[in-house]
SEFIDO-95087 format. One record per residue (C-alpha): residue number from 1; x, y, z. Coordinates in pm, whole numbers, plus 32768, in hexadecimal, padded with zeros to 4 digits. Example, Ala and Ser with C-alpha at 12.3 -4.5 7.8 and 13.67 -1.06 7.14 Angstrom:
2
+-----+------+------+------+
:  nr :   px :   py :   pz :
+-----+------+------+------+
:   1 : 84CE : 7E3E : 830C :
:   2 : 8557 : 7F96 : 82CA :
+-----+------+------+------+
END
This chain:
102
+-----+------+------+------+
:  nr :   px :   py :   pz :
+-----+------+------+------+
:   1 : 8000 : 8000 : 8000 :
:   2 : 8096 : 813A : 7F91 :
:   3 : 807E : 8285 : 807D :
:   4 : 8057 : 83E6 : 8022 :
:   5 : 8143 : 84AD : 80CD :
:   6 : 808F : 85C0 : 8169 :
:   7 : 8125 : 8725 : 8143 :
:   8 : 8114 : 886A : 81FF :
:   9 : 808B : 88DB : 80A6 :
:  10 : 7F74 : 87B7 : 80AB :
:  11 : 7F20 : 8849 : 820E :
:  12 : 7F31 : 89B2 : 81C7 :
:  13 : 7E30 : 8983 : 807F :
:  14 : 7D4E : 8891 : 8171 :
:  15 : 7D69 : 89A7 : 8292 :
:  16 : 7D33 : 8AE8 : 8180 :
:  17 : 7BF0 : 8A06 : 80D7 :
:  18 : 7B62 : 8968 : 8200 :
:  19 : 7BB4 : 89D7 : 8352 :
:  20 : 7A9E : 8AEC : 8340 :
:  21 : 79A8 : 8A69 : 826C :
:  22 : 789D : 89E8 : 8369 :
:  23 : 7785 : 8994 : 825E :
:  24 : 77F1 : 885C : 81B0 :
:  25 : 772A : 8780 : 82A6 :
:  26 : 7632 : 8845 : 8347 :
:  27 : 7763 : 88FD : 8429 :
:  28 : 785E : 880F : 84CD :
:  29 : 7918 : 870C : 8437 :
:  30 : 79F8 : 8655 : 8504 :
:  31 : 7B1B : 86FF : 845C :
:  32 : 7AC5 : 8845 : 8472 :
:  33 : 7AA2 : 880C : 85F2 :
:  34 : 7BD5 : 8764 : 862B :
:  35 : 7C80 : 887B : 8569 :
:  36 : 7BC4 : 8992 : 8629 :
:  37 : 7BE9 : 88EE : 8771 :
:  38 : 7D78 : 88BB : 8765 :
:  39 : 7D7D : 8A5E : 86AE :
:  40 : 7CDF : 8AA7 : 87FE :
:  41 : 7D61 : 89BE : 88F2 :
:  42 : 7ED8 : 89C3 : 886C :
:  43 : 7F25 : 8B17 : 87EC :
:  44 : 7F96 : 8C70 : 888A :
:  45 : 7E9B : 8D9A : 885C :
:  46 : 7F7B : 8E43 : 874A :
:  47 : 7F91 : 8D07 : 8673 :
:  48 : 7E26 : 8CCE : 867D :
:  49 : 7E00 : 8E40 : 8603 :
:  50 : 7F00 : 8E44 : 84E1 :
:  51 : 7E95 : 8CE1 : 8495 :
:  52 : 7D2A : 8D54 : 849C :
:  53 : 7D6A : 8E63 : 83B4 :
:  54 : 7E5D : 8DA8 : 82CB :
:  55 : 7D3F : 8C9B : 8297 :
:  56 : 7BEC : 8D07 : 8310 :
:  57 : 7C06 : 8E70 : 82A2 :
:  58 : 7CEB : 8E22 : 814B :
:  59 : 7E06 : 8F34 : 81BA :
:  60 : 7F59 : 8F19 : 8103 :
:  61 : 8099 : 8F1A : 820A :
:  62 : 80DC : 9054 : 8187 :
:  63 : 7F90 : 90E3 : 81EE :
:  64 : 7F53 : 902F : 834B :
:  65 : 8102 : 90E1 : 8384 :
:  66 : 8063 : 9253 : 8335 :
:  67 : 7F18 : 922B : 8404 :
:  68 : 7FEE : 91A6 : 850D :
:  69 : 8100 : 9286 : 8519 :
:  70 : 8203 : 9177 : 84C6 :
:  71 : 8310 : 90E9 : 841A :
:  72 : 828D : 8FD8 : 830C :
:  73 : 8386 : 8EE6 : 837D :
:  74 : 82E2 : 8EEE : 84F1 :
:  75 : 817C : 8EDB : 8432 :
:  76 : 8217 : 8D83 : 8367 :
:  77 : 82D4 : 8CDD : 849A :
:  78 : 81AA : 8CFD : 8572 :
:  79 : 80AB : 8C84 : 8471 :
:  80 : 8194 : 8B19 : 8468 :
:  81 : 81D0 : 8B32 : 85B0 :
:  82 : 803F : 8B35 : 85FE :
:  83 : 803C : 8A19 : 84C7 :
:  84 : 8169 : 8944 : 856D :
:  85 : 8061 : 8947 : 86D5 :
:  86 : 7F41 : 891D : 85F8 :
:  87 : 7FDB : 87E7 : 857B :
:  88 : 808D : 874F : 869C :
:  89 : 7F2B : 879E : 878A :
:  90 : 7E54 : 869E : 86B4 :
:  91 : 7E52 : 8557 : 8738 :
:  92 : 7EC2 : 841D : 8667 :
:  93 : 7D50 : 83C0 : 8614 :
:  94 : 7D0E : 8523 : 85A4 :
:  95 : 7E5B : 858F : 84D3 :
:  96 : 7DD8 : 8421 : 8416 :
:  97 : 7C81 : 84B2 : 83C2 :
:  98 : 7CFA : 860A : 8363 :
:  99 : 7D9F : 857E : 826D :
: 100 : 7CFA : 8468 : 81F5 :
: 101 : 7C5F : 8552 : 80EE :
: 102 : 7DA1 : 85EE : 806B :
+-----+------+------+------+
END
């Protein structure tokens, strides 16, 4: 059986498509929960908000840097850093069923 190695790219696309799109069965899929419980159980109030505005709200780096008042690199390092504890927060069972899809 051959295995799909699963990239940060794989999870960034699944995070940008899915992670706030509640309406593709009736409001929570399993994965959206998982992913939502481990952003708020896992990450530190200024990932969450540069991650929310990266994916939720569409911002470029550039654009989340100027609202901010930062440098872009700080915007980019904390947006993996908040994807690195999004990633190592999900539990065996769910990191399988996120990407099961991919």
């Amino acid at each position: 059986m051959k295995y799909k190695r699963v990239t940060l790219t794989d999870i960034d696309g699944y995070v940008r498509d899915k992670f706030f799109d509640l309406t593709d069965d009736g409001g929570s899929s399993n994965r959206t929960i998982d992913l939502h419980r481990v952003m708020f159980e896992q990450t530190t109030a200024k990932q969450k908000r540069y991650l929310l505005m990266y994916y939720r709200d569409n911002m470029t780096m550039d654009e989340i840097a100027d609202a901010c008042c930062v440098a872009k690199s700080t915007v980019s390092r904390t947006i993996a850093r908040g994807r690195d504890r999004i990633i190592k927060g999900l539990r065996d069972d769910e990191l399988r069923r996120l990407i099961q899809k991919l």
